[in-house]
C-alpha positions in Angstrom: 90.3 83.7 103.1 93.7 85.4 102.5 95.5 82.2 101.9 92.8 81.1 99.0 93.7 84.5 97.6 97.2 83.9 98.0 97.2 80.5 96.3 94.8 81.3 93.7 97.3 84.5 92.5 100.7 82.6 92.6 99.1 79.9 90.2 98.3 83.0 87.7 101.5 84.4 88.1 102.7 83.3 84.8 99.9 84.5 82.8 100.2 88.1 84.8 103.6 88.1 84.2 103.5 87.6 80.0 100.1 89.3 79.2 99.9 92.5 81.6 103.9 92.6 82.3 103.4 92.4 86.8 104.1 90.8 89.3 101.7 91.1 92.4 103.6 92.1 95.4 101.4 92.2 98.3 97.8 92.2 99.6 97.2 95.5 101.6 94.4 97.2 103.5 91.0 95.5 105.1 92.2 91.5 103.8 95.5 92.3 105.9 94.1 93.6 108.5 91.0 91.0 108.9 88.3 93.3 109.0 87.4 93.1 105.5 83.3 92.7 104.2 81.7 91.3 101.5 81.9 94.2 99.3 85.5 94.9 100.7 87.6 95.5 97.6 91.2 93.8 97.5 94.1 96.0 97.3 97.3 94.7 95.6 100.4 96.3 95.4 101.8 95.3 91.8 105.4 95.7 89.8 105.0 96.4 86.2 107.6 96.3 83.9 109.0 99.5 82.3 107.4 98.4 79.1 103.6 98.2 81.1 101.1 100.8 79.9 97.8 101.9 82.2 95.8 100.3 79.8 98.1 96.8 81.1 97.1 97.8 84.8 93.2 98.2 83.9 93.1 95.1 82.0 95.2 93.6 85.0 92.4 94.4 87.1 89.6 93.6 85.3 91.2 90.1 84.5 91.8 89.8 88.4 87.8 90.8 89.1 86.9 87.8 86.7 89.1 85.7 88.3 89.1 86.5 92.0 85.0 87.4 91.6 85.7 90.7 93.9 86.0 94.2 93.5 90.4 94.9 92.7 92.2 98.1 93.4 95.6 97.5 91.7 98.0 100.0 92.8 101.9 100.2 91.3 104.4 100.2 93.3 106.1 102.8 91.2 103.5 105.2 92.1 103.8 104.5 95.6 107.4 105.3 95.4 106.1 108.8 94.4 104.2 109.3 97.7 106.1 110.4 101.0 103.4 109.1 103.3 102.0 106.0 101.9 103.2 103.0 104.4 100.2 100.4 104.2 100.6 97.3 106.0 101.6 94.3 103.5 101.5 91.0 102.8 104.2 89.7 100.7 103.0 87.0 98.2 
């Protein structure tokens, strides 16, 4: 399952890259850890560049949801960097 996801983001990277201004990172939480559901959301840790607004990480996710047809959490790594005790477990794309 995680390996479909895997391959199905890196052939969208360009089109995240130019229209929402990311880069997906990693795949964390349940998918990682192989004890997701079916209504198990996705969590991926993104990049955005410094010229990335929030309204470039909601439509990120929403273009994800329509693509990956599940529920996205799209967190930035920059936001993460602002949080002492946040060490999910990753999987580097």
């Amino acid at each position: 399952m995680i390996e479909n996801l895997r391959t199905t983001v890196v052939e969208m990277k360009d089109v995240i890259r130019e229209k929402y201004k990311a880069e997906i990172k990693g795949i964390f939480g349940s998918y990682v850890r192989s004890d997701f559901h079916a209504d198990s959301d996705l969590d991926l840790l993104v990049d955005f560049d410094d010229g990335a607004d929030l309204m470039d990480q909601v439509n990120l996710q929403r273009f994800l949801e329509d693509k990956l047809e599940c529920k996205i959490d799209v967190i930035s790594r920059r936001s993460c960097r602002e949080k002492k005790n946040f060490m999910p477990l990753f999987s580097t794309m």
